[in-house]
Structure formats: structure tokens, C-alpha cells
C-alpha positions in Angstrom: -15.9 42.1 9.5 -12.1 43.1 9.3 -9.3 40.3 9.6 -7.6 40.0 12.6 -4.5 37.3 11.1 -3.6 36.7 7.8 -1.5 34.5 6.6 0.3 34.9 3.3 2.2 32.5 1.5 3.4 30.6 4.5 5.4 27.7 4.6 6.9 25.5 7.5 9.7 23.0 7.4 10.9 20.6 9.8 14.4 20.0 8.7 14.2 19.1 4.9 10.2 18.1 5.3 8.0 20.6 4.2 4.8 21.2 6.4 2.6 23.6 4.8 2.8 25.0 1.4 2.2 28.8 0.5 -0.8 28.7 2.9 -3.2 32.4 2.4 -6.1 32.6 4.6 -7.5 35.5 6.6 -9.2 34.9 10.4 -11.6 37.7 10.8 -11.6 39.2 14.3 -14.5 38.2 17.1 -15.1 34.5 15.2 -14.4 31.0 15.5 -12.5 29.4 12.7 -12.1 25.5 12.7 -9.1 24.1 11.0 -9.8 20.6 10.1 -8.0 17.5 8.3 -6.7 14.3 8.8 -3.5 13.4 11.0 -0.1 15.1 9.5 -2.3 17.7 7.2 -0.3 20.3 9.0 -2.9 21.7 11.0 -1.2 22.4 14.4 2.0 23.5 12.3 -0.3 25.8 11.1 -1.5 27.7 14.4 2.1 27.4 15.4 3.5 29.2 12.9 0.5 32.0 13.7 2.1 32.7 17.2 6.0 31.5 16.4 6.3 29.0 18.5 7.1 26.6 15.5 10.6 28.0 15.5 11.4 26.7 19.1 11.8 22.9 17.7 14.9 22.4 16.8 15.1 22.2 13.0 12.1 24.1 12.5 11.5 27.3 10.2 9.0 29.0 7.7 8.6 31.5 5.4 6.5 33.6 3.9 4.4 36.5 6.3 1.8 36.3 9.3 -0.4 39.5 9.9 -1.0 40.8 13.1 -3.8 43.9 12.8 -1.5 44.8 9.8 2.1 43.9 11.1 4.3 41.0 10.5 5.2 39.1 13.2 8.1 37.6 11.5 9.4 41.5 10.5 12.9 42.5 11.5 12.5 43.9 15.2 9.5 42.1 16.6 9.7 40.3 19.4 7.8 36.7 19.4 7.4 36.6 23.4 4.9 40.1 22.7 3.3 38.0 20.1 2.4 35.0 21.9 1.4 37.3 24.9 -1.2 38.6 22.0 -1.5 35.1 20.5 -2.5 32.9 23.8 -2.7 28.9 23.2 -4.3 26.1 24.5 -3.4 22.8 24.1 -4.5 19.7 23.2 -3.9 17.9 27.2 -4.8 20.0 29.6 -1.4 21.2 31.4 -1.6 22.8 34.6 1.7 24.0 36.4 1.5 20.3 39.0 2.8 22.6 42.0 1.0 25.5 41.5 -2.9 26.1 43.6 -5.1 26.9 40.9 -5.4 30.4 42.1 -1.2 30.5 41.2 -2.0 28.6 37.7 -4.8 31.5 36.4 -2.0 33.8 37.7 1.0 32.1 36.4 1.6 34.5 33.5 1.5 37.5 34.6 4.0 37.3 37.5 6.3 36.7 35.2 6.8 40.3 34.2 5.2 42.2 37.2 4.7 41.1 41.1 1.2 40.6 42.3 -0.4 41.9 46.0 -2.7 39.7 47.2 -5.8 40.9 46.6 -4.2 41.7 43.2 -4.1 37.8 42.9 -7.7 36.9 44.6 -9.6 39.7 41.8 -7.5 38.3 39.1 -8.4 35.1 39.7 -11.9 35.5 40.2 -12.7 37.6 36.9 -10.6 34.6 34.5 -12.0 31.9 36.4 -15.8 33.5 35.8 -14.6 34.0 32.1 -12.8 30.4 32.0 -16.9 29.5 33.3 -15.2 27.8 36.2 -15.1 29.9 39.3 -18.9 28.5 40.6 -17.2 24.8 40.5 -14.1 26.0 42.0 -14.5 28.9 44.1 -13.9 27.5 47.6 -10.6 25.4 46.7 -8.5 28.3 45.2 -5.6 27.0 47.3 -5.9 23.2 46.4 -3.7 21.8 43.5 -4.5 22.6 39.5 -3.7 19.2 38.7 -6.2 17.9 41.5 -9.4 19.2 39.4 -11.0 17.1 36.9 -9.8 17.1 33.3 -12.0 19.1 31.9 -11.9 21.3 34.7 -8.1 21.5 33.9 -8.6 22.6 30.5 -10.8 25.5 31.5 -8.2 25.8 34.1 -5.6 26.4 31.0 -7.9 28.5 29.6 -8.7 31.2 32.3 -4.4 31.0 32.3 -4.3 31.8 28.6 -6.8 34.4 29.0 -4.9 36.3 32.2 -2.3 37.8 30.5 -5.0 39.6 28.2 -4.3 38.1 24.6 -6.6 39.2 21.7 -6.2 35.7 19.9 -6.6 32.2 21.2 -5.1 29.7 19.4 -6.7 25.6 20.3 -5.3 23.2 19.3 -7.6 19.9 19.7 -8.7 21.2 23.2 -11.4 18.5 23.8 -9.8 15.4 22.2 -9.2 14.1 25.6 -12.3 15.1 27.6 -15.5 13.5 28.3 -18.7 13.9 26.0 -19.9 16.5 29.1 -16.9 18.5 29.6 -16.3 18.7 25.9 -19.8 20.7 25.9 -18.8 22.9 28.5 -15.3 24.1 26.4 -17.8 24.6 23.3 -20.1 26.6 24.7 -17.5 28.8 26.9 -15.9 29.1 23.2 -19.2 30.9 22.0 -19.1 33.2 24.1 -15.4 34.0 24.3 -15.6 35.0 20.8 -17.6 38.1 21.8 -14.1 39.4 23.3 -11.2 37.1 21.4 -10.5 36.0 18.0 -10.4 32.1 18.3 -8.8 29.6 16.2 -9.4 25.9 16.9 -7.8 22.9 15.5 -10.1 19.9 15.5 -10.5 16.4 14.4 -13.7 16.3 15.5 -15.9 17.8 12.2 -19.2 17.8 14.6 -17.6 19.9 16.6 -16.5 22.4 13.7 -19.8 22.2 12.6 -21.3 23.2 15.6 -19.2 26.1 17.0 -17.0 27.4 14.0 -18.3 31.0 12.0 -15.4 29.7 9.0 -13.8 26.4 8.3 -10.4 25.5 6.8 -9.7 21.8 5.4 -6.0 21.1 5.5 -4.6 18.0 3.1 -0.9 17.1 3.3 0.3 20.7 4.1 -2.1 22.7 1.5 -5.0 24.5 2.6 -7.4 22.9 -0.2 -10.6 24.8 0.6 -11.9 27.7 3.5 -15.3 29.3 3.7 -18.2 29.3 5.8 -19.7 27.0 7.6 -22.2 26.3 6.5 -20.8 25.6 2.7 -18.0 24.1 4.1 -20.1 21.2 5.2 -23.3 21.5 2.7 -22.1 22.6 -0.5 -18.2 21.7 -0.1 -16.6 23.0 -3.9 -14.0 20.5 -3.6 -14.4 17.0 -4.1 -11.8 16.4 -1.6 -13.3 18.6 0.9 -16.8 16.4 0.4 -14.5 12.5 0.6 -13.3 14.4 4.0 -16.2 15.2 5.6 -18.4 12.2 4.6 -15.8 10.0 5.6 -14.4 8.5 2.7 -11.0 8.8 4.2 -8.8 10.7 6.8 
């Protein structure tokens, strides 16, 4: 399976604070990898740093390289709006635009660059909502408010958004940490399939939830990636002792 990001020797600062330290790891394309740690382990840094966005806190840089199918996206020349538009994000509270319907929220994206007819915005609607596995719960109340669905209807919301403007990566960072048991479910399993079309990386405290969705797992300790593999030996045959304290509880 080829890689679809790789980071090499990345590092993040906020201010004088170093984040991550001379992080390598490749995300092969069409999986799910889980990044996992305890609080501070720089694990959103991380998938910040993937699609730039770290650099918009004031304060903020990095070094070192991100790979892109084979291009930087910190080279001279590239342009980090292109990048996110490749790198789509979720976060961690659901955040639909509050005066938007949530036929203008799936939308939201794309009219930023070209206009929309109407039927333009009815078929685009329909095909991220079916692929945010939404539409059935939502199809007859296209005009009402986003932020008048539930909240984990609001994060598949987010999700069909992210998906609109056609990235090939989506970045998660904790997407079900504030969702119910039920709608947490519904994100994981619309995560399974999405990988069939997307590369997805998701940021979790939740180690079940790794466990149960994730083709690759990386375990993040105070800024240093400490161990990334499978799985499967990630959570069986762990070669790190501090990979095994993590995941059996001992601390974090």
C-alpha cells in the first residue's frame, strides 16, 4: 500500500515550547490511522502541522518536511489554502456555521471559490449528505438550521462539509469525545467506509475506539512518537514498555 503523508523530521513550537520532536511516520493511503496519547503528547499539533494550520496561532512554527503524494507542503511556492482543501478536518465539537440551513453548511466550502445554481446546491447536498450517512435522517429539513440537529448529527453535518470540497485526506481530531455512546457508533462505522475513498487520520483518547476502527496506530508521549505499527501489535504485542503502561492504564 503506497503512503499517502509522510512526515519527516517534524517539529512544532509554540513560542519557545517545543511540541513534537523530529516526528517520521508514513500514513498509507485508503486506511485509518489512530494517533493516541495522553493530554499535551502533541497529538493534535501533530495533524495540524499535516495540513498547516499550526502556523495560524500566533507564535506557532515547525520544521522539518510533510509529504503530500511526494511534495512538500511546506516547499517554497505552495500554497497552504490548496493543501487544506486536500487535507479536510474535522474537529473535536461539532461546528456548524449557526446561520447557515444545513443544505448551505454541506455547501459552505465550495461557494467560496465558485457560485452555485440551485439544483447545483440540492445534488451537492444530497450526494455528501448520503456519504456523511445523514441524508435518510435529514432529508426533509434541508432548509432548517445546522445547529438545530442533534450533536452527533452535527458532526456528520461537519463531515459531509469537509468532504464537499473533494479532499483526499481527512484529518479528526477527537471527533466523538463529545457525542453519545450511539452517535459515537454511527461516526465509527461511517469512518469504515469512508476509508474506501479518503485517507483518514484520527486523533483519539479513546484506545477502544482505536482499537476498533484504526488499520495503524501511533502512541504519542510528551511530543515524541514512541512507537507506530499495526493494530493489532500496537495493542497485543506493544515493543515498548511505555506503549504497554499506556494502553493498560498505568498512566495517561
Amino acid at each position: 500500500m503506497a503512503d499517502k503523508i509522510a512526515a519527516e523530521g517534524l517539529n512544532a513550537w509554540f513560542g519557545k515550547t517545543q511540541a513534537l520532536h523530529d516526528i517520521d511516520m508514513a500514513v498509507p493511503e485508503n486506511s485509518i490511522t489512530a494517533i493516541i496519547g495522553p493530554s499535551g503528547c502533541g497529538k493534535s499539533t501533530f495533524i495540524r502541522c499535516i495540513n498547516r494550520m499550526h502556523e495560524e496561532i500566533r507564535g506557532a512554527y515547525s520544521s522539518g518536511r510533510v509529504i503530500l503524494d511526494g511534495e512538500d507542503v511546506y516547499g517554497s511556492g505552495v500554497d497552504p489554502v490548496l493543501i487544506r482543501r486536500r487535507l479536510g478536518m474535522v474537529f473535536q465539537k461539532p461546528n456548524p456555521f449557526p446561520t447557515m440551513s444545513i443544505k448551505e453548511n454541506v455547501v459552505a466550502g465550495i461557494i467560496l471559490n465558485r457560485r452555485l445554481g440551485r439544483h447545483e446546491v440540492e445534488e451537492t447536498a444530497e450526494k455528501y449528505l448520503r456519504r456523511a450517512a445523514l441524508w435518510d435522517e435529514v432529508k426533509d429539513q434541508l432548509n432548517k438550521p445546522g445547529i438545530s440537529l442533534s450533536g452527533g448529527q452535527q458532526q456528520r453535518l461537519c463531515i459531509a462539509r469537509a468532504l464537499a470540497v473533494e479532499p483526499e485526506v481527512l484529518l479528526a481530531d477527537e471527533p466523538a469525545s463529545a457525542l453519545d455512546p450511539i452517535s459515537t457508533a454511527k461516526i465509527e462505522d461511517l469512518f469504515t467506509d469512508l476509508k474506501e475513498r479518503y485517507t483518514i487520520v484520527v486523533v483519539t483518547h479513546n484506545m477502544q475506539q482505536a482499537a476498533r476502527i484504526s488499520d495503524r496506530t501511533a502512541f504519542f508521549l510528551s511530543g515524541r512518537l514512541i512507537e507506530y505499527g499495526t493494530t493489532d501489535k500496537i495493542f497485543t504485542n506493544p515493543s515498548d514498555k511505555r506503549t504497554e503502561d499506556y494502553i493498560t492504564g498505568r498512566f495517561g
